[in-house]
C-alpha positions in Angstrom: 145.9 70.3 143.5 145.5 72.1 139.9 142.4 73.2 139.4 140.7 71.9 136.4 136.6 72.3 134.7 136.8 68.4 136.6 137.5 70.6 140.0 133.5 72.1 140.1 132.2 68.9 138.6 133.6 66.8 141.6 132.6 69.4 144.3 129.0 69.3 143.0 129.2 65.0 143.0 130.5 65.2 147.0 127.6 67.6 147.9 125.0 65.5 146.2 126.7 62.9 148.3 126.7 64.8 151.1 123.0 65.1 151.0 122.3 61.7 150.5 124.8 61.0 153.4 122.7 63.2 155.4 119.0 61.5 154.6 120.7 58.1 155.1 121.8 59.1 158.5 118.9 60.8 159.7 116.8 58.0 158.7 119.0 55.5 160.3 119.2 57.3 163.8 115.1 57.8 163.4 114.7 53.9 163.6 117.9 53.4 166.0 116.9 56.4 168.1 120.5 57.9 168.1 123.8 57.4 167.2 124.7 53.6 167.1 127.6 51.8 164.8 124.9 50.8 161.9 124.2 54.8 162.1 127.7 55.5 161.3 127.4 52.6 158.9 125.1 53.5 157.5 126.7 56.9 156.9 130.0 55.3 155.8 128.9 53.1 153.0 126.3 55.9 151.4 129.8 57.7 151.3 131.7 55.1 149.7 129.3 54.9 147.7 130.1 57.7 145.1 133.5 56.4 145.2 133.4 53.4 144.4 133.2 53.4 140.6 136.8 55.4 140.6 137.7 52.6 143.3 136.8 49.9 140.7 138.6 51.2 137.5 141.9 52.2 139.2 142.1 48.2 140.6 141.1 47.3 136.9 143.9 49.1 135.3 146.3 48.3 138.0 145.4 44.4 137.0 143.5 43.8 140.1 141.0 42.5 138.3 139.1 40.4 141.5 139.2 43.6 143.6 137.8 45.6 140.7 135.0 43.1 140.7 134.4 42.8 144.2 134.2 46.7 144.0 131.7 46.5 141.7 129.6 43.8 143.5 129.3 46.0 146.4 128.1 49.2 144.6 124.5 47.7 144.4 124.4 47.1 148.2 125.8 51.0 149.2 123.0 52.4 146.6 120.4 50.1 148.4 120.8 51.9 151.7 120.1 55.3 150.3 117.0 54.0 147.8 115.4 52.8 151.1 116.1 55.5 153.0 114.7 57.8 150.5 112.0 55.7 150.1 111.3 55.9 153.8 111.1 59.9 153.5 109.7 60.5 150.3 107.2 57.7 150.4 106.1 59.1 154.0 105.4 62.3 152.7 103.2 60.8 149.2 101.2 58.7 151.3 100.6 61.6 154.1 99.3 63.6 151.1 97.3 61.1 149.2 95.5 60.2 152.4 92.9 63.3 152.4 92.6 61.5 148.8 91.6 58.5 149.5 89.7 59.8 152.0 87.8 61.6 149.6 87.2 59.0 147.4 85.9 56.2 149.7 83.3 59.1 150.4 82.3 59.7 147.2 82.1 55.4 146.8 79.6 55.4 149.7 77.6 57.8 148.7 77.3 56.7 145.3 76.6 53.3 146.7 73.8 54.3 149.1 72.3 56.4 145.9 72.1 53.1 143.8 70.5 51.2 146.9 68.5 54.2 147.4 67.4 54.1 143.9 66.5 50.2 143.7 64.4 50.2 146.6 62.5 53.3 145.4 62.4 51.5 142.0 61.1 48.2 143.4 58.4 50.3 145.7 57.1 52.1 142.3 56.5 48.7 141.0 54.4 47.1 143.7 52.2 50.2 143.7 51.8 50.2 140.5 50.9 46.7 140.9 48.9 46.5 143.6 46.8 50.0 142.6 45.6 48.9 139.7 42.6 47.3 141.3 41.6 49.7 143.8 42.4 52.2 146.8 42.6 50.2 149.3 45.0 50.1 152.9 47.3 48.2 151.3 47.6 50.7 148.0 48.5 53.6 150.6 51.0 51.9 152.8 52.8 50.9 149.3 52.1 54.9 148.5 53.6 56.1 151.2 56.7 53.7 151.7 57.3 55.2 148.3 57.4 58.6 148.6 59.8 57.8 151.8 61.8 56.0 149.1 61.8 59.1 146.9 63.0 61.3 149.6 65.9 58.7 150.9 66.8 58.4 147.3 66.9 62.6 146.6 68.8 62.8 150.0 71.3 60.3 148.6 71.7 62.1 145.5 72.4 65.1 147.2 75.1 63.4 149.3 76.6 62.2 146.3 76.6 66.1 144.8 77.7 67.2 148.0 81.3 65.3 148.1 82.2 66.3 144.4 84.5 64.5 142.5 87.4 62.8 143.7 90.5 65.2 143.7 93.5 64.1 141.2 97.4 64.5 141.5 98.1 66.3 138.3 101.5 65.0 138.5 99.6 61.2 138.5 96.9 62.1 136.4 99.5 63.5 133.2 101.6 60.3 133.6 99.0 58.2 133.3 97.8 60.1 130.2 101.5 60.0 129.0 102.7 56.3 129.5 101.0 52.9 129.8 100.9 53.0 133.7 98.3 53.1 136.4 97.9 55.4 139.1 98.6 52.5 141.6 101.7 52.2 140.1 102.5 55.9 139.7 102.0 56.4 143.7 104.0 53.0 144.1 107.1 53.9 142.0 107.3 57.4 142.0 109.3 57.9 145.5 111.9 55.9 143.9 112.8 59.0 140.8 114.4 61.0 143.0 116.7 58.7 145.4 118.1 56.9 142.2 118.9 60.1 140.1 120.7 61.5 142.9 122.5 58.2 143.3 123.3 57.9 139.5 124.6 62.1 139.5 126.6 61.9 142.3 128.9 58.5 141.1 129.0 60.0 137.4 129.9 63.8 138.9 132.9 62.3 141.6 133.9 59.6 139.2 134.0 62.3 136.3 135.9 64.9 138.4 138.4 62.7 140.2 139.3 61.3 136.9 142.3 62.7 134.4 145.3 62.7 133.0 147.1 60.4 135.2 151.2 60.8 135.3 154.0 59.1 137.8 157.0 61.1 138.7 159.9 59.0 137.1 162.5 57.5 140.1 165.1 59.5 139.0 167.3 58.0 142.1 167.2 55.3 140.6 168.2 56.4 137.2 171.3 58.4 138.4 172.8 55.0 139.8 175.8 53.7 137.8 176.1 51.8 136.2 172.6 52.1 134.7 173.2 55.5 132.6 174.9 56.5 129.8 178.8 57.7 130.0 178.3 61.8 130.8 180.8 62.3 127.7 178.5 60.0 125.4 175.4 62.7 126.2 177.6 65.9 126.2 178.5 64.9 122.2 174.9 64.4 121.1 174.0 67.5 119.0 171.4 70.2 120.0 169.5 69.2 116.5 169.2 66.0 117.1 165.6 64.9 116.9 163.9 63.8 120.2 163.7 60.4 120.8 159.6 59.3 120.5 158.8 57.1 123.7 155.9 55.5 121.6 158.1 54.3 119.1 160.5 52.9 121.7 158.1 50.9 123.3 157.0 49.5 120.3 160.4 48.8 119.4 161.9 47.2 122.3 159.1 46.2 124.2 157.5 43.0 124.5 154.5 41.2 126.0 155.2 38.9 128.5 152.3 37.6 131.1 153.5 38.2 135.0 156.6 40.2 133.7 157.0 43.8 135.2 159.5 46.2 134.1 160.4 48.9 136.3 160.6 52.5 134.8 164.0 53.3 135.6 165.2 50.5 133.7 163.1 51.4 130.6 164.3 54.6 131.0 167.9 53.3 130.6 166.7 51.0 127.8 165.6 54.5 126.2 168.8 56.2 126.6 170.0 53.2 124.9 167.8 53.3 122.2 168.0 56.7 121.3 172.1 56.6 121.2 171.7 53.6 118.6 169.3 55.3 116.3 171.0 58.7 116.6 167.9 60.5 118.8 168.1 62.9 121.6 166.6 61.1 124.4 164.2 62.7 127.2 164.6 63.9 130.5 163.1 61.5 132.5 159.9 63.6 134.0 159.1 63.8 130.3 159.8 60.6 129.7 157.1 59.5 132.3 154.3 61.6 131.2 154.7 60.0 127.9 155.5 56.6 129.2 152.0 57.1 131.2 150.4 58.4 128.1 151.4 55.6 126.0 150.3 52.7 128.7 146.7 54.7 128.6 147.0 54.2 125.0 148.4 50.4 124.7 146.3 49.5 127.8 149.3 48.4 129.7 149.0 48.6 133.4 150.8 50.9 135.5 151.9 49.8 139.4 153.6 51.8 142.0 155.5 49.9 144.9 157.2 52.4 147.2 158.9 54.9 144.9 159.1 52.5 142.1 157.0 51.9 139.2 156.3 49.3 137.5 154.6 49.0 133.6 152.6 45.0 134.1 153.0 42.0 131.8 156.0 43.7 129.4 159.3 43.0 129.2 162.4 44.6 127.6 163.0 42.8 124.4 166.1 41.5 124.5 166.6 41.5 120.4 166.2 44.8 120.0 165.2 44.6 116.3 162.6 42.7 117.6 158.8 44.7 117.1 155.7 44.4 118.4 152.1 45.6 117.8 150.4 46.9 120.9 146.6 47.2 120.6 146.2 50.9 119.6 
């Protein structure tokens, strides 16, 4: 394998997906309590998963367009299984440390709450002395007295309580988010476990479909274009001379090539066809491992799709024109 700047880029997508393979599994065998067939499942889709975009645009330039979209269909599925496993880990952990939180805040909300009860009844005693002293010093005067200076002390007590427990304590993470976009903290604890499990998701099927793509090229069948009768007469070839020009496979194919829906044409015959072609118009024609690369280059280019059967290749839904003065426009 030549090693390219794709070569680093698709060893870091595989061990992003090897990390995610790892949570997946480990959370799977937590709930199955070993190793069990929706453990390797498991294991085997979250995988696939980082493959299956490349999967998808090889069947769609091979013209397997219903594979391409069944492909596709299933990517959501494979990305569910690591989104709730990482949910199931990171959420764990964000609730574990926003208990002593909560835990602090219901606190705080009772004592705050006995202080306003604590305040209303020491209010409402204040009253009825008031009320009731005005005409005298009597029993009934002191009992009212005295259940309000009891009042008095429950409510300083409260009011200490309430002092006592502080504020509640904030996530600064939360608390800037909050600040930043129009979201509550409900919904930052809610959604936040989800960040991480979909960015490693979305890296890992951009890095492996990034580094396993390319340049792709097809060895030309040159068994097949050695067979006679389908090559030019040796003594035909052995006349053409050295300053010739070479031949442009791009202008061939738009020369002598036409569309043609279900029509294959394999490259050995093309390649003849080109021989052909370039002994008309007086060009020197390619070897064929050339000949390939920029038969592959220009079906990139024209969007023509390429299929291999065995040691054949095939270029889809083109034809070799059979007037060869005959051109066509391929989309460029």
């Amino acid at each position: 394998m030549k090693l390219t700047w794709r070569t680093p880029v698709l060893i870091l997508g595989l061990g992003i997906v090897g990390i995610e393979d790892f949570g997946t599994v480990s959370y799977q065998m937590s709930i199955d309590g070993g190793i069990s067939y929706l453990v390797l499942g498991a294991g085997a889709a979250t995988t696939l998963s980082g493959f299956l975009p490349h999967i998808a645009e090889r069947c769609w330039h091979d013209r397997q367009r219903g594979w391409s979209l069944f492909t596709w269909l299933l990517l959501p599925f494979a990305i569910l299984i690591i989104i709730l496993a990482a949910i199931d880990r990171t959420g764990s952990t964000a609730d574990a440390k926003n208990k002593n939180i909560d835990d602090k805040a219901q606190k705080i909300e009772l004592a705050r709450s006995a202080e306003t009860k604590a305040q209303s009844a020491a209010d409402k005693l204040d009253g009825e002395v008031l009320k009731e002293c005005k005409t005298g010093d009597g029993d009934r005067c002191k009992s009212l007295k005295k259940l309000a200076a009891d009042a008095q002390l429950n409510l300083k007590g409260a009011r200490e309580d309430v002092a006592n427990e502080g504020t509640k304590p904030a996530n600064s993470l939360t608390r800037r988010l909050t600040r930043m976009l129009p979201v509550t903290e409900e919904q930052v604890t809610l959604y936040q476990p989800l960040v991480l499990p979909l960015v490693m998701s979305a890296l890992s099927i951009v890095l492996v479909a990034i580094g396993m793509s390319g340049p792709r090229s097809y060895a030309m069948p040159t068994v097949e274009v050695a067979k006679a009768p389908r090559s030019l007469p040796r003594n035909v070839v052995a006349l053409r001379p050295k300053e010739q020009p070479v031949g442009k496979v791009a202008q061939f194919m738009v020369e002598r090539i036409q569309p043609v829906d279900g029509a294959r044409e394999e490259w050995a015959d093309l390649y003849v066809g080109y021989e052909l072609w370039c002994a008309e118009s007086g060009f020197l024609a390619l070897a064929p491992p050339a000949f390939g690369a920029d038969l592959m280059a220009f079906c990139d280019k024209a969007d023509i799709g390429v299929q291999r059967r065995g040691s054949n290749v095939y270029c889809l839904d083109v034809q070799l024109a059979k007037v060869a003065s005959r051109q066509l426009e391929f989309s460029r």
